[in-house]
C-alpha positions as CSV (number, residue, x, y, z in Angstrom):
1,X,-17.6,-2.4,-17.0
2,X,-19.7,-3.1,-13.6
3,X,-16.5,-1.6,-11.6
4,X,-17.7,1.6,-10.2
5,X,-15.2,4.6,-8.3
6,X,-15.8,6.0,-5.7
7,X,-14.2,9.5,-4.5
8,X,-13.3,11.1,-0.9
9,X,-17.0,13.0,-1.0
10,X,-18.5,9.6,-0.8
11,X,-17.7,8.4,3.1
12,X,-19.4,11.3,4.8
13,X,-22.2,11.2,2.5
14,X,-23.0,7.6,3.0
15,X,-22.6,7.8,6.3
16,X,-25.5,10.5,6.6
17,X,-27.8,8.4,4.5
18,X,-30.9,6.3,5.3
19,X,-29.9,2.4,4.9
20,X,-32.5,2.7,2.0
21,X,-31.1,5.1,0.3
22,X,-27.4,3.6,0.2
23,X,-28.9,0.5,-1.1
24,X,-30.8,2.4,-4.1
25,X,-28.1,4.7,-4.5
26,X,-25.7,1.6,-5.2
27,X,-27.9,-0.5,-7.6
28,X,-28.2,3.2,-9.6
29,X,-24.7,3.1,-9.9
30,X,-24.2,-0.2,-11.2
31,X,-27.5,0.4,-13.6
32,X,-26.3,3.7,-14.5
33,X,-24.9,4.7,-18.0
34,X,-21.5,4.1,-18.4
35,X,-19.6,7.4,-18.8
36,X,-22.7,9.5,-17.8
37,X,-24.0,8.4,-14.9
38,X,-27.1,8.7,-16.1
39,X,-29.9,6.3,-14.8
40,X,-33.6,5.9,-16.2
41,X,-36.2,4.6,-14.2
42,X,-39.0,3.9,-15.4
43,X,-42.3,1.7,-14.0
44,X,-40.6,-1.8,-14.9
45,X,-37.6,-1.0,-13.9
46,X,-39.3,0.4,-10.6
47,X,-40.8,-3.0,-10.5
48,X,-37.2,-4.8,-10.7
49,X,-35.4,-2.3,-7.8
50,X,-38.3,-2.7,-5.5
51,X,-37.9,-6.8,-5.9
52,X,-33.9,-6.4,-5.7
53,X,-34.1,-4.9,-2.8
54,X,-36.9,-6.0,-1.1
55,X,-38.5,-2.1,-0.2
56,X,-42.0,-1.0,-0.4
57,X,-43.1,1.8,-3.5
58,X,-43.2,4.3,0.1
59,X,-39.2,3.4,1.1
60,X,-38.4,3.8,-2.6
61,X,-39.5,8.1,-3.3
62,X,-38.5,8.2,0.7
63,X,-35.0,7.3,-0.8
64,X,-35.0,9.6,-3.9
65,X,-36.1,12.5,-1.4
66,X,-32.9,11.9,0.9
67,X,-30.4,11.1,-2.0
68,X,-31.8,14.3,-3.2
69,X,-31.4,16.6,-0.1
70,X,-28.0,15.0,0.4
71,X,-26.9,15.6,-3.2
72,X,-26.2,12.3,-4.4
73,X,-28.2,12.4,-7.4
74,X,-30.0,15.0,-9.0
75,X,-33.1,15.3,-11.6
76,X,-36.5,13.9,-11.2
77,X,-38.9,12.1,-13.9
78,X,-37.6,8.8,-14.3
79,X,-34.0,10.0,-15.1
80,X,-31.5,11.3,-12.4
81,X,-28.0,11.7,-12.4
82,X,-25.1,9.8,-10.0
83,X,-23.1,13.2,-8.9
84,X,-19.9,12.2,-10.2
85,X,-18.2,13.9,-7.4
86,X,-19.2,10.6,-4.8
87,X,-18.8,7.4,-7.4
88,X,-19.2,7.1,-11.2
89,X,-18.9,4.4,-13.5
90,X,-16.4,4.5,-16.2
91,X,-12.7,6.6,-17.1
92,X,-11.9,8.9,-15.2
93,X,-11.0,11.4,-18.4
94,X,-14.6,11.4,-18.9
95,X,-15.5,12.1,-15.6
96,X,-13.3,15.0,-15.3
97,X,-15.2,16.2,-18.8
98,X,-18.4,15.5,-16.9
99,X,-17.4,17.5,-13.9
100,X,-15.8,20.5,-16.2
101,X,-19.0,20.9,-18.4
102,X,-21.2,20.9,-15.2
103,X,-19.8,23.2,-13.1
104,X,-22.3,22.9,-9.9
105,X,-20.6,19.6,-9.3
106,X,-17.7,20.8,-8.5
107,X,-18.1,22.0,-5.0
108,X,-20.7,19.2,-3.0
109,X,-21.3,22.0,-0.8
110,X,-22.3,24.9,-3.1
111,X,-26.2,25.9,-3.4
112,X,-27.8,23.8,-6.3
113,X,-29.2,25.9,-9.1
């Protein structure tokens, strides 16, 4: 179950992103909860991305902040979520369930809450 989707809203999003930030963004996704895309980081985890992928601490929050400002993941405190509208790891029944009960990912675009 390491086979993650990825959807049309994915390409120009990526493309926008710091080379960082695509590298964290894709070890999130295959970390991430299966069904949920959830993903909890916390300080030994931090540890094992920033050895991964060879990034400073700095690089790392430099990441979250563009991920964040380009919609790719949202929350904050250790747990953030994949939006399911760029890639997401499991059935896609699930994901459409996902997207349904969280309306604000249904349009990339639309003002976040």
């Amino acid at each position: 179950d390491s086979y993650i989707n990825v959807f049309g809203a994915y390409y120009p999003v990526m493309r926008s992103l710091l080379p960082t930030s695509r590298n964290v963004l894709t070890w999130m996704a295959f970390n991430s909860e299966l069904d949920r895309g959830r993903v909890v980081i916390q300080s030994k985890n931090l540890q094992r991305i920033l050895l991964e992928l060879g990034i400073s601490r700095t690089a790392y929050f430099k990441s979250l902040k563009d991920l964040k400002e380009h919609d790719a993941i949202r929350g904050g405190e250790g747990e953030f979520f994949i939006n399911p509208r760029l890639m997401w790891r499991g059935g896609d029944k699930r994901r459409h369930k996902f997207i349904a009960k969280y309306p604000y990912i249904e349009n990339i675009n639309a003002p976040k809450r």
